[in-house]
N, C-alpha and C positions, 0 to 999 in steps of 0.2 A: 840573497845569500849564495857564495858561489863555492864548490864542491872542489874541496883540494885534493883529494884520491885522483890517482890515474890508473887506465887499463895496465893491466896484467899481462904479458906476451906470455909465450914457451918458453921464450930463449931466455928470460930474466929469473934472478936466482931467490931461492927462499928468502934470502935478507932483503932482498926488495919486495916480496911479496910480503912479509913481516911489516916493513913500513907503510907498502900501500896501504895495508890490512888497517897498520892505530889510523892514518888517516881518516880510511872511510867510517871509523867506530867515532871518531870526533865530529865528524861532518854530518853522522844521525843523533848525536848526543846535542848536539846545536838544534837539532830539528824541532825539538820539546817545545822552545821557547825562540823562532828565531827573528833575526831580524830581518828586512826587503827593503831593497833599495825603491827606487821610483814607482814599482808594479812588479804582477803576477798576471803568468800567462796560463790559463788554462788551455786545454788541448781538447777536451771534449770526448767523449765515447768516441767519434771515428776519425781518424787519423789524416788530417786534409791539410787545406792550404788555407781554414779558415781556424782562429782563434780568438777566444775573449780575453781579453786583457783588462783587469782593477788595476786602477791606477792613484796614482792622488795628488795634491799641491804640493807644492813644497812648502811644510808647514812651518813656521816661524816663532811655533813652542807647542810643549808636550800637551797631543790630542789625542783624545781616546774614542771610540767609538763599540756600540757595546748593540748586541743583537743577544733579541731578549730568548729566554728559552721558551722558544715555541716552535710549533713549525706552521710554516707557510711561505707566503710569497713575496720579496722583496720589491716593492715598486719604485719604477725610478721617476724623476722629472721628464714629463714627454713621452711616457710608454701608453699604450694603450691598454693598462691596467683598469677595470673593470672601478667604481670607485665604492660598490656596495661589497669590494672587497676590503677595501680599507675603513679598519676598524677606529673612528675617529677618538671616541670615548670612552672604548671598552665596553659602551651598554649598547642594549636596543633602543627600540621608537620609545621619545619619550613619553607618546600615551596620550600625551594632553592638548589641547590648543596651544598654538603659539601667541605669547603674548610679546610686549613690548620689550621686555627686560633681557628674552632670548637672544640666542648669540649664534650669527653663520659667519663660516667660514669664505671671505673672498682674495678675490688676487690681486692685488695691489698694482696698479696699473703703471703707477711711479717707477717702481723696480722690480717688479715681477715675483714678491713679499706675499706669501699667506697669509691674510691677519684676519684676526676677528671683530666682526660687528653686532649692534646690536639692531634687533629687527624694527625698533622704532627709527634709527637712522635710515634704513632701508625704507618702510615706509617714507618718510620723508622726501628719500629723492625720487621716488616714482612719484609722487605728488604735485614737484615742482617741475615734472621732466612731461616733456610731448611724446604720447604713446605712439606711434606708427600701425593702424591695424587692416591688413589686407583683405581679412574675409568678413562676414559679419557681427554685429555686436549683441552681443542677445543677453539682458540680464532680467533676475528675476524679480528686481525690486526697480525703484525710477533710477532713471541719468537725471544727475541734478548737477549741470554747469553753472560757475561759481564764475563767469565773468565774459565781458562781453563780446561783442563780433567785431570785425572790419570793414572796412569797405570793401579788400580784395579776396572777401573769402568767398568760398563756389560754394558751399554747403555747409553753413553750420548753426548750432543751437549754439544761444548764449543766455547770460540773465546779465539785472542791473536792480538793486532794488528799487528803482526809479521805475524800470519800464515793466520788470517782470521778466517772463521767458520771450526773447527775440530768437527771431528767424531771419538769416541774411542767408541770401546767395547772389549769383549771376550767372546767367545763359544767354544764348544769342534770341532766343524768341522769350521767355519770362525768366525774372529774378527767382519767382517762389512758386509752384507747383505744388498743388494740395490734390492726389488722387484718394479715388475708392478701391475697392478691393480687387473690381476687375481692369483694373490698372488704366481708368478713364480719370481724365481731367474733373476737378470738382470745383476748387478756385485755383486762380490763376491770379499774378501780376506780374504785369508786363516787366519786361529790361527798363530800366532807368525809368519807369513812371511810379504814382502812387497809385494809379487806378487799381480796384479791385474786380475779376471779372469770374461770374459763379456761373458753371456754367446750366447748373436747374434751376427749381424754384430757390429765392430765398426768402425764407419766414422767420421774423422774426416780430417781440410784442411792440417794437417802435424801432422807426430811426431818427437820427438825428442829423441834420442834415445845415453845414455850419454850425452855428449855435443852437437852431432850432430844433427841438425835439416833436417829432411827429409820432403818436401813439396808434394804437389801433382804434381804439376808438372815433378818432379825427378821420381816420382813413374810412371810417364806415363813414360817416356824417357824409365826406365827399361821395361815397356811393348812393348815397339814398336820395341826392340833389336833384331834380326834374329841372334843378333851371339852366339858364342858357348862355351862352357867353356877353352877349351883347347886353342878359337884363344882368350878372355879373358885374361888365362894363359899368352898368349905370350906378354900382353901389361907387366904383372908383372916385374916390374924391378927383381926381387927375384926367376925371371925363371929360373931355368940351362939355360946357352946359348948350343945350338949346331953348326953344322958343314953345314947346309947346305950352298949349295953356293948359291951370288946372283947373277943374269942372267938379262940380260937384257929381259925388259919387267916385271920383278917383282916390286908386288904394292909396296908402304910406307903409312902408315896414317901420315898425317898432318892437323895442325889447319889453316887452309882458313879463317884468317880474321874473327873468330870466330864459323866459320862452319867444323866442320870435314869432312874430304874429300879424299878420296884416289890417290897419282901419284905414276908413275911409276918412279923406280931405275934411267933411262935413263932423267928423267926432273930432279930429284935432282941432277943429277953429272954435267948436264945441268949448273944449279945457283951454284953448290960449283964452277963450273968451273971457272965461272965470278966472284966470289967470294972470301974476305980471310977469311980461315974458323980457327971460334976461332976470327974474330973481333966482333966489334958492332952490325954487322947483325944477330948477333945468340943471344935471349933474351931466359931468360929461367923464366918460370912463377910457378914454383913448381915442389916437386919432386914427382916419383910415389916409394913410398917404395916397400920392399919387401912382398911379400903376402898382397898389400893392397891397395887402391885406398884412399888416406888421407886425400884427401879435393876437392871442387868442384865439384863433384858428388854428385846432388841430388833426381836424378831419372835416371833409362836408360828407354829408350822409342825406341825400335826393329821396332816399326811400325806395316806393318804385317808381321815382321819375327817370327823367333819363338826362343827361349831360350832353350838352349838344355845343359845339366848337367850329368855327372853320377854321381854328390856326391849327397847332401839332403840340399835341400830348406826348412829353419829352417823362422818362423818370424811368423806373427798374420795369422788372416783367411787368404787362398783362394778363392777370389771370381770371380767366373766363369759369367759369360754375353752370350755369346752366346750356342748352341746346339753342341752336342757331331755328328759325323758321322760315318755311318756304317763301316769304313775302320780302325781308332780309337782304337789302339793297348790297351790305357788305358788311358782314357780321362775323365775329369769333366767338366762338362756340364750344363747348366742354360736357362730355359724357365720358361715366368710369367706362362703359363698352368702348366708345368710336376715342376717345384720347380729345387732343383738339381738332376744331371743327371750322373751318371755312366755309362761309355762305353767300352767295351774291348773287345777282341779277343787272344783266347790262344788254343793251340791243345787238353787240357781238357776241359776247365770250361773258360769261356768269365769274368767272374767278379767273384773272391773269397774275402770274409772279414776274415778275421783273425784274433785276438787275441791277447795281450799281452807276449803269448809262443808263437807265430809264429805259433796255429794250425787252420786249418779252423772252420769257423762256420759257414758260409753261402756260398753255390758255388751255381753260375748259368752255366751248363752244355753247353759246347760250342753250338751255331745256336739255344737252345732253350728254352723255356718259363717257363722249372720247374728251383721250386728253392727246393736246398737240404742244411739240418741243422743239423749239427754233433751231436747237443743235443739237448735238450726237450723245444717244444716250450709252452710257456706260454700266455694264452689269457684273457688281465686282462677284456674283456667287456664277454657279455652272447653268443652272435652269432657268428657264422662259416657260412661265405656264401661262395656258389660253384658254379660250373658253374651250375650245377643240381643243384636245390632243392626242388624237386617234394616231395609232401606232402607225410608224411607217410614212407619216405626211412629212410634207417638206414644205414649206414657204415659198409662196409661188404666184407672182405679181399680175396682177391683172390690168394693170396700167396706171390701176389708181392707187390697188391697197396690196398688200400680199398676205393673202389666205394661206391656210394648211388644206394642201390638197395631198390624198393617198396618189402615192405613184402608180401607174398601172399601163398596160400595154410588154412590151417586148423589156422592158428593164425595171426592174424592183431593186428596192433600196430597204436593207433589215434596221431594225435601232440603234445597229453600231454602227452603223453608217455604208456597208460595204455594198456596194453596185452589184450587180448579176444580171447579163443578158440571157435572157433567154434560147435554149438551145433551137437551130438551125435556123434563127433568124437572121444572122448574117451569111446571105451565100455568095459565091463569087461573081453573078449577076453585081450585087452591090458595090462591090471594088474595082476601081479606074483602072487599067494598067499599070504598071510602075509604083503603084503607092502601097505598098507594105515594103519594109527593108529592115535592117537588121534593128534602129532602134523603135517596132512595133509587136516584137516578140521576146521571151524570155530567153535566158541562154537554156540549151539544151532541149527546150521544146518541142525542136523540131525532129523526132527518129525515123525511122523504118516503117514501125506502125503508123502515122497518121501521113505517109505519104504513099499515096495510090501507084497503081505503074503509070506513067509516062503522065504524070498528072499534072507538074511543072516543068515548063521550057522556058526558052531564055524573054518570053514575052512578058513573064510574069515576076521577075525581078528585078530591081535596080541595077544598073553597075557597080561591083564592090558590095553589093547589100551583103551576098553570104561571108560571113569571117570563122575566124576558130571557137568566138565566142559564143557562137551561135550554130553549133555544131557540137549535140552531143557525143558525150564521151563512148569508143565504139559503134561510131553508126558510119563508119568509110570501110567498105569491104576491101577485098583485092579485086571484085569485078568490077570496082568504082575508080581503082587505080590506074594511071596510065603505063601503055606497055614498057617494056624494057627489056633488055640484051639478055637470054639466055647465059644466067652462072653469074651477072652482077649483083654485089650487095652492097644494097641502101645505107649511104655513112654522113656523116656530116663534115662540112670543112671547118674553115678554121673561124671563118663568120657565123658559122650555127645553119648553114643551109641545108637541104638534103642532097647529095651528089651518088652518081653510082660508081661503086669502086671496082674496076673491071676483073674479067677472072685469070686469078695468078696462074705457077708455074706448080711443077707439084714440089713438095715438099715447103714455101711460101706460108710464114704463117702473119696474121694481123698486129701491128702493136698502134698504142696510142702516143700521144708526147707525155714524157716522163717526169719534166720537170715541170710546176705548178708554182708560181709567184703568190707567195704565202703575203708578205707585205713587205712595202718599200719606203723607206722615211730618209727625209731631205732633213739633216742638221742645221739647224738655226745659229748663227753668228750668239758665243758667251754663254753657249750651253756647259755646263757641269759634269752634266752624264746625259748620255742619247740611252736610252732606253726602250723594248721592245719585246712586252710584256706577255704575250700571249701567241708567240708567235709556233712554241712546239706541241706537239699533240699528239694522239695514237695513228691521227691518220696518215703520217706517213713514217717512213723508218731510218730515210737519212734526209739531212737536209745540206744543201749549199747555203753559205752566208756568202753574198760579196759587199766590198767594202770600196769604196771609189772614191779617192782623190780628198780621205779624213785627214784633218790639219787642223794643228795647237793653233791660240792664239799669243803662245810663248814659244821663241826657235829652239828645236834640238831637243823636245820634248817628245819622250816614248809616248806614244798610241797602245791602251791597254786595254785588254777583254777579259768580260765575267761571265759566267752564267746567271739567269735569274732562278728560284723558286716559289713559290706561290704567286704570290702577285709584281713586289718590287723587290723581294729579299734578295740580296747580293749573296753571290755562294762566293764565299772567301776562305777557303780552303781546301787541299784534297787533290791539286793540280802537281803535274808529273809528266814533262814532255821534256825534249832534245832538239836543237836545233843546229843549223849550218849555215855559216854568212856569208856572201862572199860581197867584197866592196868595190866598183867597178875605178875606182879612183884607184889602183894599184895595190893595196892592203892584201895583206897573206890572209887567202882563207882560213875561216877558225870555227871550231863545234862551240856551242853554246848550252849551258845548263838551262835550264826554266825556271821560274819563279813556282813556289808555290799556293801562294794567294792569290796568281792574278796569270791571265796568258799573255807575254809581252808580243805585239804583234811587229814592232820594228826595233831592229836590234840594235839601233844609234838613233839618236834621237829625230824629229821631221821636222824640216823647214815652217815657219810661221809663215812665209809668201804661197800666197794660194798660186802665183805662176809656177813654182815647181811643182805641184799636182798631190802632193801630199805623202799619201800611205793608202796603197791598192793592192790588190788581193784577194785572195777568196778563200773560205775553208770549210773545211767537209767535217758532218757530226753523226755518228750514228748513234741511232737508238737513243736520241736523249729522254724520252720522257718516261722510260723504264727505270726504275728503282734501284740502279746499280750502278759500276762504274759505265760510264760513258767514254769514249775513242774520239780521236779527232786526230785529223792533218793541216797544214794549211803551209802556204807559198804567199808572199808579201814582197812590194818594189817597192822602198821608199826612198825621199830627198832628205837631204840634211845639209845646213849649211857650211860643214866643214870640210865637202867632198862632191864626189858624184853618189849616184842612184846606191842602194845595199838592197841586195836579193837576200832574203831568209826563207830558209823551208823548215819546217818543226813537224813533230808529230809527236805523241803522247796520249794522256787518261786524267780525267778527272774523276775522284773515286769518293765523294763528301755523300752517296748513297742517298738525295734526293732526287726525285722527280724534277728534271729541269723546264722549265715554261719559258722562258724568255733567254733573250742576251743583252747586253751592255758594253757603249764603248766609253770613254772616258778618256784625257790626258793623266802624262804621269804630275803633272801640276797645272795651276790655272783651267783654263775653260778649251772646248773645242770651238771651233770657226767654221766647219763648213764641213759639208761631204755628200754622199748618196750612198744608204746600204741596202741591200736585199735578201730578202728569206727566200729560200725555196724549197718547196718540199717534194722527194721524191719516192717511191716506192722502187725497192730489191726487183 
């Protein structure tokens, strides 16, 4: 709505101040109800260059919008309005479980639409969706997967109601890894095989192995067997038969009514006699094939015989139950005290372990208690205990074995290990000429105190042995110094040497060199900005910058200077200098204003050809790293390719009230190509 009243002058007469006046009474009477074109600007409590503006569409029919009586806080689209401020329902927590029929609000991914859903839809697609989870899973009832694995999955449960719960992975050394609790292997299968490998006991009431099931029972039968491989052999149907003859008095095995039992030749020929042999009386209940026992065999149980082979007993563990005995050719052996038990007796070595090449590694030498190991033994813990371990021994070879013998004599050794000769057992009788030198003593060892008078001469050190290192601090008197000029003082030149500075005139007093090469950078060809970040500081109060032979890689392009502050900030403001050109190409000298954002250092722009030498000069700063305005002069020769050389000299203040730290050169467009600058800093 726009305000038809206008100001009021002096000069203008009551009848216009009468029409201003209904004016401005119409233009607040409009105010009640009025109308706004596109938007309103608020201005806000303080009076700036920032305001909010409401605005709206251009709407295309009569819209209302209506803000309820309350008070609070308008939230817009995109603010970081809090959302437990936004009163969804008008109520609080609904109190109860959420159940399916419930309704959340989401965002519609389509067009960026709030709509409502209902929580069973929501269930639903987290259902059918792949969760992603990074830390661990921890629930308090079972994970019950509802379908199966891959082949390329690294770790996962599945089910099938075929198979049940499946286990699929792959690693480079096993597919599936079963530990315990202290995070040890328990079963294992390999990458790409089905083997299964456990790696303790495994117990269980049977296996089955192919189709055949083997129980415990069967497995005792085979333990309790006394017989032997070869009378085993002879039960083989698949045995070569031979020749011997039978005699009366030789056994037969037969089944007794379910009991195996042995009779003699003489009671069988007994019942064939009585007997028609080849009738009903002869059943036959299975056959025993060749090289194999087929069926009905589920254990042999020997008793306490013993099981005697010369081939190899191939199958799961062997597990041993009782003690191994002294007599015990080679025996495995089981006590809850001693664990398992190895026992043997051989004309070398009673127990040898061996290898994968069939070479020893470990032998226990027949009747006694050493053990010997073909190669290098490894002790992954810190200690070696012995039958000795008397404090202070050390290991100490006697040709054959090496024993712990106590140290003793002129040098002791404590339990941390540290050496100690004993005092005045080295005396100078002991030492050759020439063999002590600087690297047989500590630095600064050597003072005042432990050197006698006249107790070292030149017999008794190397050439070069004594250095600075080896000379503690304050131990060179003046009567150890050599002579010198009456009224010279001791100065250093420009190599760091000591020189004597002869004695002056009167009134003559001492100074040092002034100026101090703070840092020097070489600009690199397509640099932007050359920068030179740390270069000012308390310790000095004025510095020289020079600048040699900087050039655009665009012609005719000003070379311009900043200061820095804290680290890279560019100080772009605050600058206020004067300057004087003169052109050597004929041009009327002319004074020159300064920029204020920037120090221009060449007053026409500099040649892009690095054979005209660029933009050189130097310029003087004082005091920059104080907190105020800072001074500066400076004198500049630079090329241009529209002329000869242009000398500029400026001086001025930069007043932007920061701590300056650095400087910067930069073109007035494109990149620099080339130069050498220099810091220096000097002291008043």
């Amino acid at each position: 709505m726009a305000i038809t009243a206008s100001t009021i002058s002096t000069t203008q007469t009551l009848e216009e101040f009468r029409l201003e006046y209904n004016k401005l009474q119409s233009d607040v009477s409009a105010l009640e109800n009025p109308t706004y074109g596109a938007s309103i600007t608020f201005e806000g409590a303080t009076a700036d260059a920032y305001e909010t503006t409401l605005t709206v569409t251009d709407p295309t029919a009569d819209r209302t919008i209506t803000l309820p009586n309350a008070t609070g806080t308008v939230a817009l689209t995109g603010s970081a309005t809090d959302i437990d401020d936004l009163d969804i329902d008008g109520g609080t927590d609904i109190g109860a479980a959420i159940v399916a029929a419930d309704l959340f609000i989401v965002d519609d991914g389509a067009d960026g639409t709030n709509r409502k859903t209902a929580a069973s839809r929501i269930k639903t697609f987290i259902e059918a969706s792949t969760v992603a989870v990074t830390g661990n899973v921890t629930a308090s009832g079972t994970v019950e997967p509802a379908g199966d694995t891959a082949t390329g999955d690294n770790a996962a449960i599945g089910y099938t109601s075929a198979e049940g719960l499946i286990l699929t992975g792959q690693g480079s050394t096993n597919d599936i890894t079963i530990k315990n609790d202290a995070d040890t292997a328990v079963i294992s299968i390999p990458t790409g095989a089905t083997n299964v490998t456990v790696a303790g006991v495994l117990t269980a009431a049977g296996f089955t192995i192919g189709s055949a099931a083997i129980t415990e029972a069967e497995l005792e039968i085979i333990d309790g067997a006394t017989v032997t491989t070869a009378e085993l052999n002879l039960i083989d149907g698949g045995t070569s038969r031979g020749t011997t003859a039978v005699a009366s008095g030789d056994g037969i095995l037969i089944n007794d009514a379910g009991t195996m039992a042995m009779t003699n030749v003489d009671t069988v020929s007994t019942y064939f006699a009585s007997h028609s042999v080849g009738g009903g009386n002869i059943v036959t209940v299975g056959a025993l094939n060749a090289g194999s026992i087929t069926s009905g065999f589920t254990s042999i149980d020997v008793g306490a015989g013993a099981i005697t082979t010369t081939g190899v007993i191939t199958g799961g563990t062997v597990e041993a139950t009782t003690d191994t005995a002294a007599s015990d050719n080679a025996a495995i052996g089981y006590t809850s005290a001693e664990g398992l038990i190895l026992t043997g007796q051989g004309t070398t070595s009673d127990v040898t372990i061996k290898n994968d090449a069939d070479a020893d590694v470990i032998t226990i030498a027949t009747g006694t208690t050493n053990v010997v190991i073909a190669g290098d033994l490894t002790i992954s813990g810190d200690d070696l205990t012995m039958g000795t371990n008397t404090s202070g021994a050390a290991l100490i070879a006697d040709g054959t074995n090496f024993n712990p013998v106590v140290i003793s004599g002129d040098i002791a050794i404590n339990t941390s290990g540290v050496a100690a000769i004993g005092s005045g057992v080295i005396v100078v009788g002991d030492m050759a000429a020439n063999s002590i030198d600087s690297a047989q003593y500590v630095d600064g060892s050597i003072d005042n105190a432990h050197i006698a008078d006249d107790a070292i001469d030149s017999e008794h050190y190397a050439a070069g042995s004594i250095d600075t290192a080896h000379i503690a601090d304050n131990q060179i008197t003046l009567a150890k110094m050599a002579g010198g000029t009456d009224g010279n003082i001791i100065s250093y030149d420009a190599s760091g040497d000591p020189v004597a500075i002869a004695t002056g005139s009167d009134g003559q007093v001492l100074t040092s060199g002034r100026l101090t090469l703070v840092e020097e950078v070489t600009i690199s060809a397509s640099t932007s900005v050359e920068q030179i970040t740390a270069c000012f500081s308390a310790t000095y109060d004025q510095y020289l910058i020079e600048f040699v032979g900087v050039y655009p890689d665009t012609n005719d392009k000003d070379i311009r200077f900043r200061f820095l502050s804290g680290s890279t900030t560019s100080i772009d403001a605050g600058y206020e200098y004067y300057g004087h050109a003169v052109e050597a190409s004929g041009g009327a000298p002319r004074d020159e204003a300064g920029q204020s954002t920037y120090i221009e250092l060449s007053d026409e722009g500099v040649s892009s050809t690095v054979g005209n030498n660029g933009c050189n000069g130097s310029m003087i700063v004082y005091n920059p790293f104080l907190a105020g305005p800072v001074s500066f002069n400076y004198h500049t020769v630079s090329a241009y390719s529209g002329g000869g050389p242009i000398t500029f000299r400026a001086e001025g203040f930069e007043f932007d009230g920061t701590i300056r730290t650095g400087v910067e050169f930069y073109a007035e467009s494109g990149n620099l190509e080339g130069g050498v600058v220099r810091v220096w800093g000097a002291k008043a």
